[in-house]
N, C-alpha and C positions, 0 to 999 in steps of 0.2 A: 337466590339468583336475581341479578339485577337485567333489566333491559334499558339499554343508554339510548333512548332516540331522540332526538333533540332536532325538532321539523325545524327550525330554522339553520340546520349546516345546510354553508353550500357543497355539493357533493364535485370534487374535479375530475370526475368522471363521466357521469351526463350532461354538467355543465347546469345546471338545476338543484332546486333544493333538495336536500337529502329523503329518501322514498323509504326510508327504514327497513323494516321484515320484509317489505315486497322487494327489495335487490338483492339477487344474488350474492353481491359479498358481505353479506349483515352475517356476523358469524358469533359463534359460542365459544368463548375461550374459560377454562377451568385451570388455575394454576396456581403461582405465586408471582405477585408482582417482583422483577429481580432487583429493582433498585429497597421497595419500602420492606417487603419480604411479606406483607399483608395479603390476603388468600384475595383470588380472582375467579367469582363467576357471573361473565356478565356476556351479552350478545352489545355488538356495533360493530361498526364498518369495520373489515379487515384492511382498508388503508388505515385505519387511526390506530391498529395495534401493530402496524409493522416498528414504527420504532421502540417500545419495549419487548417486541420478538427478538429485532435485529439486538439489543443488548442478553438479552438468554441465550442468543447464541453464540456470540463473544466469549462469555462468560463459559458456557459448556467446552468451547473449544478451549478456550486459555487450561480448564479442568484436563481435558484428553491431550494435552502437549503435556503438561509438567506429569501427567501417567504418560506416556511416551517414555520421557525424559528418565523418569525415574527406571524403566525399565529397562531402556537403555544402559545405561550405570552401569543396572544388577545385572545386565548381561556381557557386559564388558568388564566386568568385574571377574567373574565366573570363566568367560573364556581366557583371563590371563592364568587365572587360578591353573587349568585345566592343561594351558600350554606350560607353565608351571613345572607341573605333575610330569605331564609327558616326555618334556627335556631331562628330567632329573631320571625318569626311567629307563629313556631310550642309552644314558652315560651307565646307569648300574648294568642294562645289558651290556653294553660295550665293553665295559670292566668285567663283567664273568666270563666274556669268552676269551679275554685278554688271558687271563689268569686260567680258565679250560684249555686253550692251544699252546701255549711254554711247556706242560708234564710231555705233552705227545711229541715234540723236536730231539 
């Protein structure tokens, strides 16, 4: 685990140099970098990992559309299937009773 504190950022937040583990947003992030794919465990300011957050979660959403997508498909696929099925049943009842009501005239 690494600790990034580097006394000389200035912080845009207090408007001073950066106050490391004593600020609240000094945070521990454990992951994978999304761009290098290199394992991540280090503590610094949670401004300076919003932008490789903000790209993990891009990436996560682009992941949950094309599963969306995809299941979309297989479910529009299935209910033509089904409608399919239905039509060709609800013509085979229609023709039995066709051919049931003629013997009784």
């Amino acid at each position: 685990m690494k600790v990034k504190i580097e006394s000389d950022q200035w912080c845009p937040l207090i408007q001073k140099k950066c106050v490391g583990s004593k600020c609240s947003w000094f945070t521990h992030i454990r992951g994978e970098n999304p761009q290098t794919g290199e394992d991540i465990d280090e503590y610094s300011c949670a401004v300076s990992w919003l932008p490789m957050l903000l790209i993990e979660n891009s990436k996560q959403q682009r992941s949950t559309a094309a599963a969306v997508e995809s299941f979309r498909n297989e479910s529009c696929s299935r209910t033509d299937l089904m409608n399919n099925l239905l039509a060709g049943s609800q013509m085979m009842i229609q023709e039995a009773n066709i051919e049931v009501e003629e013997p009784h005239k």
